[in-house]
N, C-alpha and C positions, 0 to 999 in steps of 0.2 A: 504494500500500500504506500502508495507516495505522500510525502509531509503535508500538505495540504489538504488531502483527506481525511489524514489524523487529525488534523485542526477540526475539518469540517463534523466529523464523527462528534466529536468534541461541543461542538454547538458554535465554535469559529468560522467566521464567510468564510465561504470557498474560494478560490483561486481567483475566479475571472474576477469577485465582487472588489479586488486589493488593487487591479488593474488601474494602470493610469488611464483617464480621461481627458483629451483636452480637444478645443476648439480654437481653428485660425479663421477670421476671416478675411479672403483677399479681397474682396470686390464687394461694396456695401450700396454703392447704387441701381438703378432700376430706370430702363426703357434705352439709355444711351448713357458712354461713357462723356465724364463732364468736369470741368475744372473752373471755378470763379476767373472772370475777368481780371487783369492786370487792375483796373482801379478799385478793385472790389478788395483784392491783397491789400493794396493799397491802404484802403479803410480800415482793414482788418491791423495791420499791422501798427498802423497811426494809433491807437485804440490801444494795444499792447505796450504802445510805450508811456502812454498817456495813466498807466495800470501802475507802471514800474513806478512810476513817483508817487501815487494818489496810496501807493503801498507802504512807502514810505523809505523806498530803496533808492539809491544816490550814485554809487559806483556801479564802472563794469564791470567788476568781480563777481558782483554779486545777481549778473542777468539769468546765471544760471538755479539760482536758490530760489529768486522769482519768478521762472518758467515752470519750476517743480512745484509750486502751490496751484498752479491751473489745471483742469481736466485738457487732457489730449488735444480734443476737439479745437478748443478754444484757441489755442498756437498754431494747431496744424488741419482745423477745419476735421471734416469728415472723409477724404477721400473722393477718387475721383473714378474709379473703377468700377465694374458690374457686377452681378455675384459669381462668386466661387468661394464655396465653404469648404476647408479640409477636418473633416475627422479625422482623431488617431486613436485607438486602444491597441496601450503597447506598444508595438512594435507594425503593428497593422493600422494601417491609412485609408479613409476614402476619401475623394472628392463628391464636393455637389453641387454642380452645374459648371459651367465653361465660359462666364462672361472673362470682363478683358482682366480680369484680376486672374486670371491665372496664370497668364505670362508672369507676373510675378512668382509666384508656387514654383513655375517652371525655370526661371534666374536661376532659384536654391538648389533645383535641382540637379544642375549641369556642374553642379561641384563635387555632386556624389557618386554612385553606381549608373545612374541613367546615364550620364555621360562616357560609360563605358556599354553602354548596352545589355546592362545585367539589371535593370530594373523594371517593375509591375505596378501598374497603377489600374485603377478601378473609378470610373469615373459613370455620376448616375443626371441622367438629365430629367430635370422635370417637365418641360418642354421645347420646343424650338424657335419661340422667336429672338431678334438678331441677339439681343442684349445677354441672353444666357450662353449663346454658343458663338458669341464673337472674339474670344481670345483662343478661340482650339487654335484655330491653324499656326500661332503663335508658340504651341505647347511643343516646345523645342525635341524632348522624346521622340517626338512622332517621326524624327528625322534620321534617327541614331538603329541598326541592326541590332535585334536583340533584344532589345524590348518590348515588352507588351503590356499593350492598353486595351483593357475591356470598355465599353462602352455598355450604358443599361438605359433602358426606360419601359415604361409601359406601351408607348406608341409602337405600334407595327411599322412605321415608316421613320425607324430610327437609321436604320444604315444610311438608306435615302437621303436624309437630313444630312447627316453626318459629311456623305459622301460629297455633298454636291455643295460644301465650304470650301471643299478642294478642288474648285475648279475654275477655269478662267469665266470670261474677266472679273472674278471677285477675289482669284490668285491665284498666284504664278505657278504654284506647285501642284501639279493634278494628285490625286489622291494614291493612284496606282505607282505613281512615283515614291512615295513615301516609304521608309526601309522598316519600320517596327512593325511586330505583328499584331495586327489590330483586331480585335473581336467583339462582337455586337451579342448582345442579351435582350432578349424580349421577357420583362418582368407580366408577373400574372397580379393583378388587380387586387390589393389588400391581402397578398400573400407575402411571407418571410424571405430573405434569400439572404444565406449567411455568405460572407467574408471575414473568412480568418476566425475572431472572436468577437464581430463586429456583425449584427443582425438586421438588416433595412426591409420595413414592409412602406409600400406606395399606396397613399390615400388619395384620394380625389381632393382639388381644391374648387375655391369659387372662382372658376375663368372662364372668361367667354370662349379662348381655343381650350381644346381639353392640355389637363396640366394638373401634375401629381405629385403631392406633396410626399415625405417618407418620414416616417417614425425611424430611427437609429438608435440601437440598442447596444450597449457593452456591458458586462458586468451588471452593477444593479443600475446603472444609470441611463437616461433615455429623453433624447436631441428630438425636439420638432422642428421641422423644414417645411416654412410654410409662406412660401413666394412663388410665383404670382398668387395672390388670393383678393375676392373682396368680400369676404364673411358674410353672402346672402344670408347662410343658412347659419342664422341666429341661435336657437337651440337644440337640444341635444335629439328630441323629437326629429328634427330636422338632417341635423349628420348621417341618424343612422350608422351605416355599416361605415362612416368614414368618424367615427366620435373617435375611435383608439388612438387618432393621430394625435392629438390632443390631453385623452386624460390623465393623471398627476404626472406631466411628463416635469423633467426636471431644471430645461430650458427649451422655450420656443423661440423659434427666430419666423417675425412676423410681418408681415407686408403693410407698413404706416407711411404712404407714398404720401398720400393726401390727408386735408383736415376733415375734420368730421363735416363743417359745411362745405366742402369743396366735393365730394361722394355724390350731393343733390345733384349737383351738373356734370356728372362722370358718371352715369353708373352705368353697367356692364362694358369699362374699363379694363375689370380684373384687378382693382388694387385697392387698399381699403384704409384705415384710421387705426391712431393706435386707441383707441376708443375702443376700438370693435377690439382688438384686440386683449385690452383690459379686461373687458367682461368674460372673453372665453378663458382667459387664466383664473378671474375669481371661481367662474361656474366650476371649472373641470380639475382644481388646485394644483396648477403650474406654479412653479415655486421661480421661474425664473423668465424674464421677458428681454428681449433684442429688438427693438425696432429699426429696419433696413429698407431696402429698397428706393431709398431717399430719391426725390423726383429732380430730376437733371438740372433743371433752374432752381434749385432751392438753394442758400446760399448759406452759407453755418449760421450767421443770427437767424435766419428764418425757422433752422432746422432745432436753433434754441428755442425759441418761439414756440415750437411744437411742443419741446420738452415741459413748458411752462405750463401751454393748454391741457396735457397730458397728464401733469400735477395736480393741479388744478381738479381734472375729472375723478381722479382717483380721490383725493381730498374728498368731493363731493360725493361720491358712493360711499365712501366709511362713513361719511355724515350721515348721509339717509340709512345706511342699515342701522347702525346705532340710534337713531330716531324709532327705530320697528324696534329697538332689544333682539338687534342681532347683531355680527360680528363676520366679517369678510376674513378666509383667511389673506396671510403676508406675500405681495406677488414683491416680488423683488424688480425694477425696468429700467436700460436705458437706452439711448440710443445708438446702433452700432454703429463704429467709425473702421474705417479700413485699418489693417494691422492687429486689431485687436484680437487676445489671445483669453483663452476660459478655461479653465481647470471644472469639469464637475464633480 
């Protein structure tokens, strides 16, 4: 019997439960990749300096003591890239989705095995329009003998998709040209498919093209993937066979493109409020929230702005159930900015 068992015999978690957990995200924007205007930095940075002394700092020495009391965001904005999420347990990796943040993932990579041809990546799309699969061709592996790249979804027209990124005139490199061995998976609808020690089942989201969200499981912990969406379906009545995506998972990452009143003239968009969002984590006791897919023209004070409205709502909900002698559990939220890394 291996020591782990003995534990587990014992009443000790098992093996996988000890597993490391963590979360990168490369790409936190939604619909097109996007970066503030030069006078926009501008502003931003004016403002920063304008911080340093209102803080009551005087030297240069000290720019960096003053940078370190700010959130991320506020210095370096949120990011300009689309999504790609990488999970890791362990030693085992996935990807999820192919916007232009993956070229980044793919830089890292070209320092390790993939750059020799001895590496595997797994990579799961939730759908295909540009913003999710506009950094593949970019994904430097693809070019290197010996490697291999699965590709997964639930759409039967994934190879399709895939294939026809690699072709002129949208690029130079047609597909068949490409040296890594590439393979396509057709996932079956709110079914499990393991990697490694790492579990992904595909829920359905709210999109107007079809687009599938995935519950990601390791050990005892467990990632919602839920972009594009715009949260038609309100309650659990409603979900149905797609509720598991959702319930006590232990971080969602959820699609707050737009404000709650900006949804009235968007709707069937695909993309939703972290409003809508708040409530499915109070209803379903998600203990942790990401709001992403941030709208292209949004500009980081806008994107603080959100953050404010966001407070704001949740303040208001603990108000009104405490009004009824009730009690909301604790969602934890903020907003993702690219780079950012999560231990669950």
């Amino acid at each position: 019997m291996q020591l782990f068992e003995v534990f587990a015999s014992r009443g000790f978690p098992r093996h996988s439960e000890f597993m490391s957990v963590r979360l990168k995200f490369w790409g936190v924007r939604g619909s097109i990749p996007s970066a503030p205007l030069p006078h926009q930095w501008t502003r931003d940075f004016e403002e920063l300096m304008r911080g340093f002394f209102r803080a009551g700092f005087h030297r240069s020495e000290q720019i960096s003591d003053y940078l370190k009391t700010l959130p991320v965001p506020v210095v370096g904005g949120y990011g300009t890239s689309t999504t790609c999420v990488e999970f890791k347990a362990g030693s085992q990796s996935i990807l999820l989705d192919g916007g232009s943040g993956i070229r980044q993932f793919s830089d890292t990579e070209m320092t390790g095995p993939a750059a020799h041809g001895k590496a595997e990546y797994h990579i799961f799309m939730t759908h295909f329009h540009w913003d999710h699969l506009i950094g593949l061709p970019f994904f430097a592996p693809h070019f290197i003998k010996g490697n291999i790249i699965n590709y997964y979804a639930v759409q039967p027209e994934l190879e399709e998709m895939i294939r026809g990124k690699f072709r002129k005139p949208y690029f130079p490199v047609p597909f068949d040209a490409l040296s890594a061995d590439i393979r396509f998976h057709q996932l079956e609808p709110r079914k499990a498919l393991k990697v490694g020690e790492i579990s992904l089942t595909p829920y359905r989201l709210d999109h107007p093209d079809p687009c599938w969200g995935y519950r990601v499981e390791a050990g005892s912990k467990a990632y919602s993937h839920c972009v594009d969406t715009e949260g038609t379906r309100s309650t659990a009545e409603e979900l149905g066979p797609d509720l598991p995506l959702y319930r006590d998972a232990d971080l969602m990452y959820f699609d707050a493109q737009y404000t709650l009143p900006e949804l009235a003239d968007k709707a069937n968009w695909g993309h939703s409020a972290s409003q809508i969002g708040l409530d499915i984590a109070f209803r379903e006791n998600i203990k942790r929230v990401l709001f992403a897919h941030h709208d292209p023209g949004a500009t980081t004070s806008q994107i603080q702005q959100l953050e404010r409205q966001t407070q704001a709502y949740c303040d208001w909900r603990k108000k009104v159930a405490a009004d009824h002698g009730l009690r909301l559990p604790s969602v934890d939220w903020a907003f993702a900015y690219e780079g950012l890394e999560i231990e669950l």
